[in-house]
C-alpha positions as CSV (number, residue, x, y, z in Angstrom):
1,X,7.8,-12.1,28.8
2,X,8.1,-14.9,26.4
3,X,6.0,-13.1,23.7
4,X,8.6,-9.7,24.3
5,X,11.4,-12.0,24.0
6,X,9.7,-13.6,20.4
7,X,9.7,-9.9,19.3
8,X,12.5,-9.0,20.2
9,X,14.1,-12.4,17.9
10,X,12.1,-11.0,15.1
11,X,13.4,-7.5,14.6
12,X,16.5,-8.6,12.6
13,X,13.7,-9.9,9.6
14,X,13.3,-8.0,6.7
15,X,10.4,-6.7,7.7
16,X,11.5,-5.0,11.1
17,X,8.5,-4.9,13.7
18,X,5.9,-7.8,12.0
19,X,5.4,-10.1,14.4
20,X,4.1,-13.6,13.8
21,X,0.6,-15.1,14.5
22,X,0.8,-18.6,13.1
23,X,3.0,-19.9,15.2
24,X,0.7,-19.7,17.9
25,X,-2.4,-21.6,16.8
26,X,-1.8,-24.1,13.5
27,X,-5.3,-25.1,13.8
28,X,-6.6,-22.0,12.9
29,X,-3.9,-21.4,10.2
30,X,-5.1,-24.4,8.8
31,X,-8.7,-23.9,8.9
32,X,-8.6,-20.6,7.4
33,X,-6.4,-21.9,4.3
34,X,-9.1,-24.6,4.1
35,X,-11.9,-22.1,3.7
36,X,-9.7,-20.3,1.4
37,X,-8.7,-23.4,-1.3
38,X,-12.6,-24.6,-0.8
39,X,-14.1,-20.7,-1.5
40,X,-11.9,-20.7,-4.8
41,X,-12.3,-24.4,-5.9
42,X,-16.3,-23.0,-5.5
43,X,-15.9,-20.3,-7.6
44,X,-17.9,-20.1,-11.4
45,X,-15.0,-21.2,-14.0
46,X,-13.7,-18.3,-15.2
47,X,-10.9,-15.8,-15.1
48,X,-11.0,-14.8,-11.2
49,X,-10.5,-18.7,-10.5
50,X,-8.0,-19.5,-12.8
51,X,-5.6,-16.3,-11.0
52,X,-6.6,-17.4,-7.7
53,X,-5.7,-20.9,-7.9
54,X,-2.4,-19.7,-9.0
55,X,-1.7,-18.2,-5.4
56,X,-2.7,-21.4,-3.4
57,X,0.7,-23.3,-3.9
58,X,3.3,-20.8,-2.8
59,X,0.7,-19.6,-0.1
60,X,0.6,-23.0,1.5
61,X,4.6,-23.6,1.1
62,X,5.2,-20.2,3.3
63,X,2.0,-21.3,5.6
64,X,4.0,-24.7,6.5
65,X,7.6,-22.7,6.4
66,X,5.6,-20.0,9.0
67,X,4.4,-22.6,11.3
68,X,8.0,-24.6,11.4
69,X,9.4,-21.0,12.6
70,X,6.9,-21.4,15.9
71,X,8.6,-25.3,16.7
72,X,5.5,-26.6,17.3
73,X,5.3,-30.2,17.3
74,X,6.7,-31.9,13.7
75,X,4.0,-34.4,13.2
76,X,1.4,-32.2,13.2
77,X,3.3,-29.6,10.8
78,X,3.9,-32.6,9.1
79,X,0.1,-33.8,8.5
80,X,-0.8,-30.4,7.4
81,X,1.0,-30.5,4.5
82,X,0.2,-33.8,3.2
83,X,-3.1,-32.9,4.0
84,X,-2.9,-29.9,1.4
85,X,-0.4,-31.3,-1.4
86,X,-2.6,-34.0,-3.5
87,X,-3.8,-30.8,-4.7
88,X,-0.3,-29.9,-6.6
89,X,1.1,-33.1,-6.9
90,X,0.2,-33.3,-10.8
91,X,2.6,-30.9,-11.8
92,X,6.4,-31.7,-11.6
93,X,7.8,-28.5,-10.8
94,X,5.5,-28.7,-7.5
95,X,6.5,-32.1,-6.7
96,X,9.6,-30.7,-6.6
97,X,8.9,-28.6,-3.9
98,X,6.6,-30.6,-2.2
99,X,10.0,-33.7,-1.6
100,X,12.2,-31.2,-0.6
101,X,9.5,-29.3,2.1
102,X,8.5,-32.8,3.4
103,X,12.2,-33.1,4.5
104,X,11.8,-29.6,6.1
105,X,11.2,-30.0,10.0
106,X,13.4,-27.0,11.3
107,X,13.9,-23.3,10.0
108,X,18.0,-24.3,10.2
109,X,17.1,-27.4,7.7
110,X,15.7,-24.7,5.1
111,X,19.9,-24.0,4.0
112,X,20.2,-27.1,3.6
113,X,17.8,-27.6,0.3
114,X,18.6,-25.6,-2.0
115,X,15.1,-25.2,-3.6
116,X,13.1,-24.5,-0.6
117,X,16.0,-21.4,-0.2
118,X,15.9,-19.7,-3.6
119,X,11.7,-19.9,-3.4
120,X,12.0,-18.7,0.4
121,X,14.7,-15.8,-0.4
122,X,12.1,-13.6,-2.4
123,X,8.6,-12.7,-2.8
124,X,6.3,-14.2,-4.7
125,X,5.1,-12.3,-7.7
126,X,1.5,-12.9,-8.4
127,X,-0.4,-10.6,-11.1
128,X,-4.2,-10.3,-10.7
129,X,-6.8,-8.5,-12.3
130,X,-8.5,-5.9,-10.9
131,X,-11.9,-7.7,-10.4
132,X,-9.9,-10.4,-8.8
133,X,-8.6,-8.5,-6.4
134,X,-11.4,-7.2,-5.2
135,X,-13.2,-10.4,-4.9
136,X,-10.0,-11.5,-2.8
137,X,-10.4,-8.2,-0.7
138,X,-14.2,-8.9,0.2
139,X,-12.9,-12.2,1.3
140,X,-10.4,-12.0,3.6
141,X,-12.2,-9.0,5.3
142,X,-15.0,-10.5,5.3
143,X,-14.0,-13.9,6.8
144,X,-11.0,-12.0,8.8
145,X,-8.3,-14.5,7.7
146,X,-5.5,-12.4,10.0
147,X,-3.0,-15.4,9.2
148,X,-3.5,-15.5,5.2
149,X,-3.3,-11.7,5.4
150,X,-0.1,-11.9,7.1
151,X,1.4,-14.1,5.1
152,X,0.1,-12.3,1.6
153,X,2.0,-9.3,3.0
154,X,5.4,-10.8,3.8
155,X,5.3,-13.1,1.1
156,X,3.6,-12.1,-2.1
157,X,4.2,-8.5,-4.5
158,X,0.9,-8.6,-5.8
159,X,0.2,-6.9,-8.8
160,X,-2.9,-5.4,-10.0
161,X,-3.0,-5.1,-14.2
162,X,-5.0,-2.9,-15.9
163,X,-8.2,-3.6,-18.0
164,X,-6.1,-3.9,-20.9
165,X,-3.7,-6.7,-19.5
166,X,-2.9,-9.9,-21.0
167,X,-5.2,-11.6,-18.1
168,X,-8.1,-9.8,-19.4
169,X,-8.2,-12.1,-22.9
170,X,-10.7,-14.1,-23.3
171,X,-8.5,-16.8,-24.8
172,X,-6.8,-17.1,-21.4
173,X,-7.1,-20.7,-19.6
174,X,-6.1,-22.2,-16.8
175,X,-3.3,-24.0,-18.4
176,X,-1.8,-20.6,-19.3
177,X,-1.5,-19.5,-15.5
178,X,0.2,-23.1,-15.3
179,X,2.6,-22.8,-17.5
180,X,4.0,-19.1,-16.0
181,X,4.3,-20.6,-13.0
182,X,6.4,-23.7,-14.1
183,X,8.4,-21.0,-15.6
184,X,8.9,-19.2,-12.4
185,X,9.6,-22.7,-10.6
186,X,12.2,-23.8,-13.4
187,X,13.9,-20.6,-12.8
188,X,14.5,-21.0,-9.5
189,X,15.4,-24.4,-10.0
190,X,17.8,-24.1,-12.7
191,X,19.6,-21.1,-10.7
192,X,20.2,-24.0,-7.5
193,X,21.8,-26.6,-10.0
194,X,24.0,-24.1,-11.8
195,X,26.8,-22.8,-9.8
196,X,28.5,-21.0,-12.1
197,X,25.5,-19.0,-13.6
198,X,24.3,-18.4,-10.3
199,X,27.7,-16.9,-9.6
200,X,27.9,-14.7,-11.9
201,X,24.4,-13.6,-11.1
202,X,25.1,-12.4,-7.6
203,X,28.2,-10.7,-9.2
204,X,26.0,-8.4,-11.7
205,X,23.2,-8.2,-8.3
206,X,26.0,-6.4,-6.1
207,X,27.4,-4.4,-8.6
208,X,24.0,-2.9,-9.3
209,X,23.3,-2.7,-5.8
210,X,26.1,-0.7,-5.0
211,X,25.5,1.8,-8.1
212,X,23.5,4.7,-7.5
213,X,20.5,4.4,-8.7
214,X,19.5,7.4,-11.1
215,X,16.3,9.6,-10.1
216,X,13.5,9.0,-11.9
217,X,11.8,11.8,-14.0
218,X,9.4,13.8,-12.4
219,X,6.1,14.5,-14.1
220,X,4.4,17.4,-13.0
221,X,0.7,18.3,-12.9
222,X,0.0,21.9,-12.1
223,X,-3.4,23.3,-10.9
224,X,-4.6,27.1,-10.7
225,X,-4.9,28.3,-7.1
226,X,-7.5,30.4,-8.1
227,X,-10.3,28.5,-6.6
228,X,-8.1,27.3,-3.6
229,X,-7.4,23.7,-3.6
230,X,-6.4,22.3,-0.3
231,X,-5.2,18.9,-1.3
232,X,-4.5,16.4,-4.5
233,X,-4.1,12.9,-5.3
234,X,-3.4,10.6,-8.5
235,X,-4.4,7.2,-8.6
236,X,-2.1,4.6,-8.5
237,X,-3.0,3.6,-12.5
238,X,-2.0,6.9,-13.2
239,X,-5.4,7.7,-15.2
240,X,-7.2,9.8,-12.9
241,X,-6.7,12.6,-10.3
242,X,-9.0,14.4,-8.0
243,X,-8.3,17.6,-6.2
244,X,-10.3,18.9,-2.9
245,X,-10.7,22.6,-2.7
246,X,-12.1,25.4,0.3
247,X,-15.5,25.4,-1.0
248,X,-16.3,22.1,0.1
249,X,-16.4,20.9,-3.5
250,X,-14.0,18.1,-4.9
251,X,-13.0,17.6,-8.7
252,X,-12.4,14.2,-10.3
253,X,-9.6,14.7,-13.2
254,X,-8.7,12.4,-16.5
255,X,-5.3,12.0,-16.6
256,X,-5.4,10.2,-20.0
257,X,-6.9,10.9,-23.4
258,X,-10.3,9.8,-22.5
259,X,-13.0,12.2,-20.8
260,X,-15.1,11.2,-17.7
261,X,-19.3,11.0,-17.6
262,X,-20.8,14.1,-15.3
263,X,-21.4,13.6,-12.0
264,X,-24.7,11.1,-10.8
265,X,-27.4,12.9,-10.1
266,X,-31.2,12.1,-9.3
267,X,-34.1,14.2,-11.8
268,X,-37.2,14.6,-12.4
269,X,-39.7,15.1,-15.0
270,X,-42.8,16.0,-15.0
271,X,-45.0,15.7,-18.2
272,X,-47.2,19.3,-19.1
273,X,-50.2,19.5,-20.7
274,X,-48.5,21.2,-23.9
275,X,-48.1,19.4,-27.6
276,X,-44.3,20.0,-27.3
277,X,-42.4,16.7,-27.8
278,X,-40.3,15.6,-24.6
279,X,-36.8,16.2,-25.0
280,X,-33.9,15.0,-23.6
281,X,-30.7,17.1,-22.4
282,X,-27.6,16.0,-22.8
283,X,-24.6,16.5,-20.9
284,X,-21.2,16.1,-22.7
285,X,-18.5,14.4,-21.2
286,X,-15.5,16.5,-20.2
287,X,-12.1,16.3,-18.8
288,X,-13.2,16.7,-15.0
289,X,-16.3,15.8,-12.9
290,X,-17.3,18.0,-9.7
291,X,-18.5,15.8,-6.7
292,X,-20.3,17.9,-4.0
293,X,-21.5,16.6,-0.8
294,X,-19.3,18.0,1.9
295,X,-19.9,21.4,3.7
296,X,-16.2,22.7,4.3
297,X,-13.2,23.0,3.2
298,X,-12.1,19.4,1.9
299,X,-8.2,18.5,3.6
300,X,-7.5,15.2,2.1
301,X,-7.8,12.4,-0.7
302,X,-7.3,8.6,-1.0
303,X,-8.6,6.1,-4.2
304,X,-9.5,2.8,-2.8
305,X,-9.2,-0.4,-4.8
306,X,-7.2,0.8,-7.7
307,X,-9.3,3.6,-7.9
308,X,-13.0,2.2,-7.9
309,X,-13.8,4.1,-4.8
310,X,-12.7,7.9,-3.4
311,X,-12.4,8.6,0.2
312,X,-12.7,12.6,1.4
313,X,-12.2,14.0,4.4
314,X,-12.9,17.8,5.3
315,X,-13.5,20.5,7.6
316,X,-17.5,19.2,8.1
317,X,-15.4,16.3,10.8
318,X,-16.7,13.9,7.9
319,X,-15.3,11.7,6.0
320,X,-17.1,10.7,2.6
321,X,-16.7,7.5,-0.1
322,X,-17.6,8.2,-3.7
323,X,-18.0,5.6,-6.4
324,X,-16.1,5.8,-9.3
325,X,-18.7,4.3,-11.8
326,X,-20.8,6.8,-11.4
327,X,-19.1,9.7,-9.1
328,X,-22.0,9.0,-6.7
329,X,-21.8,9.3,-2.6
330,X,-21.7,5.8,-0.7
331,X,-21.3,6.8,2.6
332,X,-20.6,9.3,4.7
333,X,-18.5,8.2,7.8
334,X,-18.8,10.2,11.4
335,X,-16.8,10.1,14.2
336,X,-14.7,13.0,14.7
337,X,-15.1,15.9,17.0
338,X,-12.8,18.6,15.0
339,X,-11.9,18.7,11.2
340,X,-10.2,15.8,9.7
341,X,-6.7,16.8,8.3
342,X,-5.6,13.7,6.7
343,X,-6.6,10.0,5.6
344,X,-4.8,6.8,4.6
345,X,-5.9,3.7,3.2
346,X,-4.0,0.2,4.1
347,X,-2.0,-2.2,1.2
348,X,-4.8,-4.3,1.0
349,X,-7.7,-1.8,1.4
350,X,-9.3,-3.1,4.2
351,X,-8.5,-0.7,6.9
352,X,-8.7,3.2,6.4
353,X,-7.4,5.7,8.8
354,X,-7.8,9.5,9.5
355,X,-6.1,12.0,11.8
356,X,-7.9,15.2,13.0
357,X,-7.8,18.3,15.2
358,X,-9.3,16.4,18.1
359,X,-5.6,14.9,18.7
360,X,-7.1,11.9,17.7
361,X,-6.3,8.8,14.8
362,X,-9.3,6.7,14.3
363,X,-9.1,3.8,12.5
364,X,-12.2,2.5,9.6
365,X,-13.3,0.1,7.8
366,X,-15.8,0.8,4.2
367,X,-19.2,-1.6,5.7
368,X,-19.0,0.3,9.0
369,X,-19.7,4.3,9.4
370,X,-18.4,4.3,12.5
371,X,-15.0,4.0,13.9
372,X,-13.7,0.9,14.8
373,X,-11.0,2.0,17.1
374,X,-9.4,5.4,18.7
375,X,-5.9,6.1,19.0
376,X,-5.5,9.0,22.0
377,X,-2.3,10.2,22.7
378,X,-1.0,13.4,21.1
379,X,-1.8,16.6,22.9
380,X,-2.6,19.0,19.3
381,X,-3.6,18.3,15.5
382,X,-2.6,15.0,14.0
383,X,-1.7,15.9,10.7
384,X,-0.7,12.9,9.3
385,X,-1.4,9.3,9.3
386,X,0.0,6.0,7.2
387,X,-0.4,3.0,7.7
388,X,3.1,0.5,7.7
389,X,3.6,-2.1,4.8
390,X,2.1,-4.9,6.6
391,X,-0.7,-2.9,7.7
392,X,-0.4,-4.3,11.1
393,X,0.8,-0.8,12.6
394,X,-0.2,2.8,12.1
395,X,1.8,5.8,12.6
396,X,1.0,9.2,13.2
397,X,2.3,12.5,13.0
398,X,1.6,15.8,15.5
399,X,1.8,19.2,15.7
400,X,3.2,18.4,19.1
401,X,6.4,17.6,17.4
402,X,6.3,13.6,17.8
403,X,5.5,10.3,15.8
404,X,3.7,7.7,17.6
405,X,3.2,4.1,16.6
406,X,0.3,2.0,17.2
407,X,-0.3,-1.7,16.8
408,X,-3.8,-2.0,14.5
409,X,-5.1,-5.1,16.1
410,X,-5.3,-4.1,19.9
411,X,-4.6,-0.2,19.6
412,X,-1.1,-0.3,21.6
413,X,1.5,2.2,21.7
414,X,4.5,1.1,20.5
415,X,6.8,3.3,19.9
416,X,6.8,7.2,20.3
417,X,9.5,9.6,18.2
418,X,10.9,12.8,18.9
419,X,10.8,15.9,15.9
420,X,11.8,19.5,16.1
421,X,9.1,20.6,14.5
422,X,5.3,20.1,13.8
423,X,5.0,16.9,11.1
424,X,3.7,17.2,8.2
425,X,4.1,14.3,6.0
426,X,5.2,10.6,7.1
427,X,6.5,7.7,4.3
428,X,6.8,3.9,5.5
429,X,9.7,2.2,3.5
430,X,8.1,-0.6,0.9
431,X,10.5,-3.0,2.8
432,X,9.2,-1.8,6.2
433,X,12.5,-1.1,7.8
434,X,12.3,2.3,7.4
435,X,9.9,5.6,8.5
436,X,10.3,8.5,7.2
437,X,9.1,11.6,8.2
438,X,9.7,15.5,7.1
439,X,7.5,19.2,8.4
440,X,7.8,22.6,9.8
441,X,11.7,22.0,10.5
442,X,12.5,21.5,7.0
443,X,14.4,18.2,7.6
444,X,13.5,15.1,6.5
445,X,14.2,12.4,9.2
446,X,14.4,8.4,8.5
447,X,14.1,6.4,11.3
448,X,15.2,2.8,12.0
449,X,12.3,0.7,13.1
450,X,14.2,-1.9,14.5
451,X,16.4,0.1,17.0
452,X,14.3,3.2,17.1
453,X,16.8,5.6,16.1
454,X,17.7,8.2,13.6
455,X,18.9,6.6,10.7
456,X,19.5,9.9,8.5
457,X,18.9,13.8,8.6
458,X,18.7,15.3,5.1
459,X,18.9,18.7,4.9
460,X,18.5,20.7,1.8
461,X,15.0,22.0,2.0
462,X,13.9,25.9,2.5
463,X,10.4,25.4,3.3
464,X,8.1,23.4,5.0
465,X,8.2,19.7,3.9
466,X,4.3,18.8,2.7
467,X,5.4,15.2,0.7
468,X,7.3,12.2,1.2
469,X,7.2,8.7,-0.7
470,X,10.0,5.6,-1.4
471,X,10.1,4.1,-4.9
472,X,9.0,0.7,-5.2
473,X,12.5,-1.3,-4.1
474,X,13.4,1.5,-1.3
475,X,16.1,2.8,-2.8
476,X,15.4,6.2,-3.1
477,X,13.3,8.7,-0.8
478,X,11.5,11.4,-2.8
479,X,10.7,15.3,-0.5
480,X,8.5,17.5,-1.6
481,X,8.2,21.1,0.3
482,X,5.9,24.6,0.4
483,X,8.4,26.6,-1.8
484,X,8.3,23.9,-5.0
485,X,10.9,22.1,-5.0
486,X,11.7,18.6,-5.5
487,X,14.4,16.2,-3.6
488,X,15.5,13.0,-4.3
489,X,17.4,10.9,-2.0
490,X,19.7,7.7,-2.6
491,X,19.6,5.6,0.5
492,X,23.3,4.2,-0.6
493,X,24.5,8.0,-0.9
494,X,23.0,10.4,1.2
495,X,21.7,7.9,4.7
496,X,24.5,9.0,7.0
497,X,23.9,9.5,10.3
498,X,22.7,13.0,11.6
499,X,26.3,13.4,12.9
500,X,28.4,12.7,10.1
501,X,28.3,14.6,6.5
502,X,28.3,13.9,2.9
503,X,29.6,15.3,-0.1
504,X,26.8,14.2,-2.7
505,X,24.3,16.0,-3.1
506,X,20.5,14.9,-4.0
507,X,18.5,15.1,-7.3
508,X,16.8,18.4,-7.4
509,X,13.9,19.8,-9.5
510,X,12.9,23.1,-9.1
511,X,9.1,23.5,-10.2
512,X,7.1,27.0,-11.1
513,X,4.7,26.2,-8.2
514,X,3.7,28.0,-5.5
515,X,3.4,25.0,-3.6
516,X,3.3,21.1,-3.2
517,X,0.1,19.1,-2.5
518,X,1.1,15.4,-3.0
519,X,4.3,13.9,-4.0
520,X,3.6,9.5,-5.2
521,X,6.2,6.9,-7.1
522,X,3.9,5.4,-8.9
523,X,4.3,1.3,-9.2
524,X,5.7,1.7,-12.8
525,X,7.9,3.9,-11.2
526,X,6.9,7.0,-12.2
527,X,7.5,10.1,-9.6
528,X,4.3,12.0,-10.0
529,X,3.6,15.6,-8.5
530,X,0.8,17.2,-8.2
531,X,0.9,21.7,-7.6
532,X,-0.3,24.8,-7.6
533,X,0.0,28.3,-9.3
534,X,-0.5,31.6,-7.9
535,X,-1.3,32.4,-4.4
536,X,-1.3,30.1,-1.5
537,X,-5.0,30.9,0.2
């Protein structure tokens, strides 16, 4: 009763339906930042160091802000942090902080200091490398730090930069990283000393809040239906796309000006008894690879870890992970009774999830082949799955006509929702307030996590809904549907409840595809779609 009633509290957060851990053991949040700060203060010097370290300040100041919001007792909170801060107490902007959280022992005293409110009102913005965040990825599931994860979800908008970044220097130090984050710190310290400024500030945020924000333009890739694809997918870069098609093949596309190797394969030579000099084919690079391995029809697509692996699911109940250094097979994961219809791959990568004809969801993780939990509930296909942005809860969608939403860690149902029609596609607001879902009945639905509710019915669509996706601030909902067409939808404008109507009507592109395989806003905020041409197989 006591843990209903602590959920129940938390709903009216930001992020609807997490639910805090740390309250609930401090030892353990402690131990497993420990292990964290002493695992990077371990690490070679180098470039992965130097971006880690910049995360360990801000992650302890929400750590000890988490663990006030349980009320456990003040003088242990207390020795945690001082514990922790001779680490951060050579840089002024940090001591800063440091005063003013010492004089922190309630969540009602956080109003009250105006520094600790402007850091605590927004989300940390850390920018990694992508070989940093894998390192960090093999950590925390390895060691299963479930506290640091929770608290990197709520708390931190990390970005990952692209080989070319500023990070990836070799002129770049540790004082660099520094620096930035004295900058950020100023920032919010100037803004709490200057009335005025900050003043006119919020006056400019709420009057672009309560514009409408433009759609975005749609970029369009189109693929000949010739050969039957079945399903598509652009990484999140933007450089690469594979497509799955009905004879069990997959093909791994460059989306930019530079061509891909050909697939890995294994040969053999053998040396004759001939004066002919041995020669050496080879194979030119080109604008796709083929990766075979599957023996049916392959249903859906995911890039892991900004596009360093491939997952595959198919007809063959399989599901398949493909590195993308050398388009070779890892692992082929089995576990399924039926053909798998759709995977999904959390924020941070470490959990992966797949829905098949069995009825079933099973949930995965990359160092095991085999499922590491079941979630049994639907009576037909699951054609959908996605995974919420805290990636503590899953939902799924049926061709029984309902979503259902399961708690990751123990498997629990927690909430169950009503459609009219078979679902197709399912979205999970970045902000995680907001599901939506869209399929057979050509509606696209948003729910309300927190009360459970309909939230919006947008109509507009002619055809089966096969796409949905949020851009990055969850202002705008993006539909994609079987006849080609494109919606966007402006959550200021067009989120009226089912019962009441609206005059505006959404952004529409009408495309010269047959039909609609994937539908993604990219994090630059691109709106990328991915179709076919010519007849539907």
């Amino acid at each position: 009763m006591t843990v209903a009633a602590t959920v129940d509290k938390d709903v009216s957060r930001l992020n609807s339906i997490i639910f805090s851990t740390i309250s609930n053991d401090i030892a353990l949040a402690e131990q497993q930042f420990t292990k964290l700060k002493s695992w990077i203060l371990e690490l070679p010097e180098g470039k992965c160091r130097h971006e880690l370290h910049a995360m360990l300040f801000p992650l302890l100041c929400h750590l000890y802000l988490e663990i006030l919001r349980g009320g456990l007792d003040r003088q242990a909170t207390s020795k945690f942090l001082k514990r922790h801060q001779e680490l951060f107490l050579g840089h002024e902007n940090h001591r800063d902080i440091i005063e003013e959280l010492s004089l922190v022992f309630t969540t009602q005293d956080i109003d009250s200091k105006p520094l600790i409110k402007a850091f605590r009102s927004c989300k940390y913005e850390l920018k990694i490398s992508s070989s940093t965040m894998a390192a960090l990825q093999k950590y925390l599931a390895t060691q299963s730090h479930v506290i640091l994860l929770q608290v990197l979800q709520t708390w931190f908008d990390i970005e990952v930069l692209s080989s070319d970044s500023v990070f990836e220097s070799e002129d770049y130090v540790l004082e660099d990283y520094v620096d930035e984050t004295a900058d950020y710190l100023e920032s919010l310290y100037q803004q709490t000393h200057d009335d005025k400024e900050m003043r006119h500030l919020q006056e400019m945020i709420r009057q672009v809040r309560a514009s409408p924000t433009p759609p975005p333009p749609l970029l369009l890739y189109s693929l000949n239906n010739s050969e039957s694809v079945c399903c598509a997918k652009v990484s999140r870069s933007g450089k690469l796309m594979a497509s799955g098609y009905s004879s069990s093949q997959l093909k791994l596309w460059s989306l930019s000006e530079s061509k891909i190797g050909p697939a890995a394969g294994h040969y053999s030579t053998v040396n004759l008894a001939t004066n002919t000099p041995l020669q050496t084919l080879t194979i030119p690079e080109q604008r796709y690879s083929n990766l075979r391995g599957h023996c049916g029809p392959v249903t859906g697509i995911e890039f892991l870890y900004d596009a360093e692996v491939l997952l595959s699911v198919s007809h063959d109940t399989t599901m398949r992970a493909w590195r993308m250094a050398d388009y070779s097979p890892a692992a082929i994961y089995r576990g399924h009774n039926y053909p798998v219809w759709s995977v999904a791959v959390s924020s941070l990568g470490v959990y992966i999830a797949t829905g098949s004809q069995d009825c079933t969801a099973r949930l995965w993780n990359l160092d095991r082949t085999y499922p590491l939990r079941i979630f049994a509930g639907h009576c037909q296909d699951v054609n959908c799955v996605q995974f919420h942005p805290n990636s503590s809860y899953l939902a799924t969608g049926s061709a029984d006509r309902s979503i259902r939403l399961w708690s990751v860690t123990d498997g629990s149902l927690v909430r169950v929702y009503g459609n009219s029609g078979s679902v197709l596609a399912l979205a999970f607001s970045p902000n995680g307030q907001h599901l939506a879902s869209g399929g057979d009945d050509r509606r696209v639905r948003v729910w309300d996590l927190a009360t459970g509710g309909v939230l919006a019915e947008l109509k507009g669509h002619s055809a089966p809904i096969t796409a949905l996706d949020w851009s990055k601030d969850s202002s705008t909902l993006s539909s994609a549907s079987l006849d080609g067409t494109v919606f966007v939808w402006n959550s200021a404008l067009h989120f009226k409840p089912p019962t009441s109507e609206t005059t505006e009507n959404p952004a529409k592109y009408t495309t010269n595809c047959s039909t609609m395989l994937s539908l993604q806003c990219l994090p630059r905020g691109n709106l990328v779609a991915v179709g076919t041409q010519g007849p539907v197989s």
